[in-house]
N, C-alpha and C positions, 0 to 999 in steps of 0.2 A: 422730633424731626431728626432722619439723621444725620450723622455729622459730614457725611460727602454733601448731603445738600449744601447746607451751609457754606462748605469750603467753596464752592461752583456760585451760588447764588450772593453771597454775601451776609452776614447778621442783620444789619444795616437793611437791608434791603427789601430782606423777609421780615426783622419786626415793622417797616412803616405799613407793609400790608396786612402784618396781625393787627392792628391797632386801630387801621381804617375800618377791618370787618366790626372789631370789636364796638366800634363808634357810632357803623352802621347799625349793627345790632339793637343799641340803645336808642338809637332814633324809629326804626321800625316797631320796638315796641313804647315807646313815648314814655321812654325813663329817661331821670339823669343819668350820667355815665357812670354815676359810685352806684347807683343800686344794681347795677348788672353782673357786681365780680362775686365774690364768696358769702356773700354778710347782705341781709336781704331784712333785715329790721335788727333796731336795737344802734345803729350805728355809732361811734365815737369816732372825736378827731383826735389828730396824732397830734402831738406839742411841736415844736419846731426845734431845730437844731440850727441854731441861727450864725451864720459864719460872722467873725467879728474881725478877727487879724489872721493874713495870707500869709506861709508862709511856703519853707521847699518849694516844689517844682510849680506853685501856683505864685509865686512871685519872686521878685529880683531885689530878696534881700539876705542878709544872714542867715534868718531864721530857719532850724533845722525841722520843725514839728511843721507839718503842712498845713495843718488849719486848727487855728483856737475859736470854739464855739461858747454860746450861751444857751440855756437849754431856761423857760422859765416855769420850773416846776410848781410852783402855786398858780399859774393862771387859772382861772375858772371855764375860759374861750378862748376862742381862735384871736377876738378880735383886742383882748386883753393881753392875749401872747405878745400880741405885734404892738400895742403901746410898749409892755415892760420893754421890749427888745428894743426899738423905738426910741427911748427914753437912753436906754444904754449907752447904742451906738451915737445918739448927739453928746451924751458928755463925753466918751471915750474918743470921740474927734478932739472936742475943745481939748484932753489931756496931751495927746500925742502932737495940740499945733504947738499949747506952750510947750513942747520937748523942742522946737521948732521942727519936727519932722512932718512930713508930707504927708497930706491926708487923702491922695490918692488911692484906689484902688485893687486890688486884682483879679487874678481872673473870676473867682465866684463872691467879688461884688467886698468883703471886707478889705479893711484898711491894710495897707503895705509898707508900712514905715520901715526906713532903713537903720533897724536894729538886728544882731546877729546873738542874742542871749534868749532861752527861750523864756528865763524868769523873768525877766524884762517885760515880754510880753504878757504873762500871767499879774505882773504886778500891775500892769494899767487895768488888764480889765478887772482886778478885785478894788481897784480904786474906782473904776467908772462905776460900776456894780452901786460903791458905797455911796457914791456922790448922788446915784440916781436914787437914793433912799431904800436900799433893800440887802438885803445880807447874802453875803453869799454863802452856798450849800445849805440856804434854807429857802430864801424864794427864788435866788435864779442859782445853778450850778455849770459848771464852767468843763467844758466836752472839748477832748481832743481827736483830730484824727493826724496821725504820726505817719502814716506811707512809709514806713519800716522798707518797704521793698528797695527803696531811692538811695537808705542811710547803711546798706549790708551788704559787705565785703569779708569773704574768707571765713564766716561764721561771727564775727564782730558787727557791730553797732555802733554808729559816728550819731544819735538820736540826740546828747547831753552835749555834745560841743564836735568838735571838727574830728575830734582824737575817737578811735575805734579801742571800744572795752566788750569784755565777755558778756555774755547774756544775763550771766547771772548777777555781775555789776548792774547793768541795763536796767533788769529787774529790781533791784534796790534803789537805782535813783526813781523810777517810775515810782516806788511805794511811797518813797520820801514827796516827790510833789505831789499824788495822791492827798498824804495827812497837811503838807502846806495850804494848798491849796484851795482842798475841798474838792478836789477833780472826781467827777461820778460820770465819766464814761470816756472810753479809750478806745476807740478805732485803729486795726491795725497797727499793734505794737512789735510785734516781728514779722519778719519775712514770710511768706505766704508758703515756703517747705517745711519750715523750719517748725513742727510738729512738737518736737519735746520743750522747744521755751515757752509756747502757749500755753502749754499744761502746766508746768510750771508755775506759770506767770497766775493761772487761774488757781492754783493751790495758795497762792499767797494772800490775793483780794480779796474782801468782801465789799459787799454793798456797791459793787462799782460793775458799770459794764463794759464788758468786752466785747466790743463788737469786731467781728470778722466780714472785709470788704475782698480784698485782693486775696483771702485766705479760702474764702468761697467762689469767688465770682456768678455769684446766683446758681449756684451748679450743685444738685439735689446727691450728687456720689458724693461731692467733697463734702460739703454739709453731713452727709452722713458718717464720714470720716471725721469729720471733726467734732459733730455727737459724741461716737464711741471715744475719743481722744480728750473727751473735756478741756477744748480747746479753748469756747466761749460762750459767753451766755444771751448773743445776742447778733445778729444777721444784718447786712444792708442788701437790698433788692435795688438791682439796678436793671429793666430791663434789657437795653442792648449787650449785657452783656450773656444772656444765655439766646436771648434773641427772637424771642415768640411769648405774647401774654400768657397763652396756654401753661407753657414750661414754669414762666415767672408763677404763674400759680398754684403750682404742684410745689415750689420749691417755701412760697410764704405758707400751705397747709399744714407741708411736714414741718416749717421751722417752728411754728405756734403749737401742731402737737406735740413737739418734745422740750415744749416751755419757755422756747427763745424769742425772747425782744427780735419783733419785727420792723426796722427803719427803711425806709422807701427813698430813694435819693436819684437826685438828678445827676447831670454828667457836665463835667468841666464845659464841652463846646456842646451848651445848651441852644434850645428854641424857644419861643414866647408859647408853644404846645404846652396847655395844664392837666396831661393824663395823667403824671404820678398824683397829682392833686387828689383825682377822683380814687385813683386807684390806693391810695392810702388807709382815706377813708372806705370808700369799699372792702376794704380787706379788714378792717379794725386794726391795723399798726400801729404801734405805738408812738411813732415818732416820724419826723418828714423830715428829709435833708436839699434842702433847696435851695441854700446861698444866704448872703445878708438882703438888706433892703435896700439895693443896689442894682442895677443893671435889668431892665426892661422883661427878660429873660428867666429871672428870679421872681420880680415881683410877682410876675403874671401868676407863678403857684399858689403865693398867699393871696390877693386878689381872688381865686378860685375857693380855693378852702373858704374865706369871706364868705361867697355865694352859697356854696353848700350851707354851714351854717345856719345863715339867714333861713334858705329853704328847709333844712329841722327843726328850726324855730324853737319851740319851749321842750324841743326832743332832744336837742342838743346836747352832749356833754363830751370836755375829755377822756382821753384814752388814762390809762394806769402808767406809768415809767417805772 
């Protein structure tokens, strides 16, 4: 579509009428809503990306890293995914009351304690991890997503504490929690211009993903600029942001033909709507990013993923990470 459309009509406006044809579509032909996108047998679900502790601009505490996730890479199902995780977030509450910290919320549904270190945060959840009887970086492994854009001034980086260091420091504390930690996927670790620290940053890592959110904004040029740049090895698909299922599907084709991790992800001011639901597994993605298991809004994704499953029955399997 082009881009005067948009500016006139709004994104907003023209994807809830992509989405309703799309819906319609699947009820006219008396399909579910996953078998109607790319992937028409064979299907897998995607593992969850499960938000654990809020921080940056999704809550009102120190923490500079915007979201620490749980990713539970031995699950065997959907519905296994959601106990380990499950299981997590009850001990990693009981950890943060006796901190005596608050075990409220934020905006995508994980916990917001008012800590300002981000190791702080990494060291509850490999305690919760442990307490819930599993190892971490073997059954569940522990995802960041950083929103670089929030922490980048002048070509600097405020990511490790309040103080702005070069990129190339950046890049070395990143390695360092990396081997501490066990961290196997990093969303957004610079600024979404900033072209040579992501190549950089992907010449150092292995085994780890990089996924590009605000570095692509579902957008098939930049993607493709970031292909040639080896910037990442890994996509998040946010509808509204390109603004038409159409477009979002030309952009999940090319990312899967040039071998990039496909994650599916909702948006901060969510609806109890479970289209990325379908549309994850419809597409074969690898992964779903849709909050903790919190807030009505959230659940209603995994809830859906649920019913699919069920409806694949002994067809069911996960996706690959």
């Amino acid at each position: 579509m082009a881009l005067n459309k948009k500016s006139k009509l709004g994104a907003n406006t023209i994807l809830a009428v992509s989405m309703a044809v799309k819906k319609l579509s699947a009820k006219i032909k008396k399909l579910p809503l996953f078998k109607t996108f790319l992937v028409k047998k064979n299907f897998k679900l995607p593992y969850p990306l499960m938000n654990v502790i809020n921080g940056g601009a999704h809550a009102n505490n120190g923490l500079r890293i915007q979201e620490f996730m749980i990713r539970p890479d031995k699950a065997k199902s959907i519905q296994e995914s959601i106990r380990i995780c499950f299981l997590v977030i009850n001990n990693l509450k009981k950890l943060i009351k006796n901190r005596g910290e608050s075990t409220s919320v934020g905006d995508e549904g994980g916990f917001a304690p008012m800590i300002d270190k981000n190791e702080d945060a990494l060291k509850l959840i490999v305690k919760a991890i442990q307490v819930s009887g599993f190892k971490n970086g073997r059954d569940i492994s522990i995802c960041l997503d950083v929103a670089a854009n929030e922490l980048f001034k002048k070509g600097k980086y405020s990511i490790h504490s309040n103080k702005y260091i070069s990129s190339e420091k950046t890049i070395k504390k990143y390695l360092s929690l990396i081997k501490k930690y066990k961290i196997k996927s990093i969303e957004d670790p610079f600024e979404e211009n900033d072209w040579i620290s992501w190549n950089k940053f992907m010449k150092k890592v292995a085994n780890t993903q990089i996924v590009g959110d605000d570095l692509y904004v579902t957008n098939l040029e930049r993607l493709k600029i970031g292909f040639l740049n080896k910037s990442s090895n890994s996509i998040l698909i946010k509808l509204n942001q390109i603004g038409t299922v159409t477009e979002t599907l030309e952009v999940i084709k090319f990312a899967q033909l040039i071998g990039f991790k496909t994650i599916v992800s909702h948006r901060s001011g969510e609806s109890e709507d479970t289209f990325i639901a379908d549309l994850a597994v419809g597409t074969n993605s690898n992964q779903i990013k849709t909050g903790s298991l919190a807030r009505s809004e959230r659940v209603s994704k995994y809830n859906q993923l649920i019913r699919i499953e069920e409806i694949l029955g002994n067809k069911s399997k996960m996706n690959s990470i």
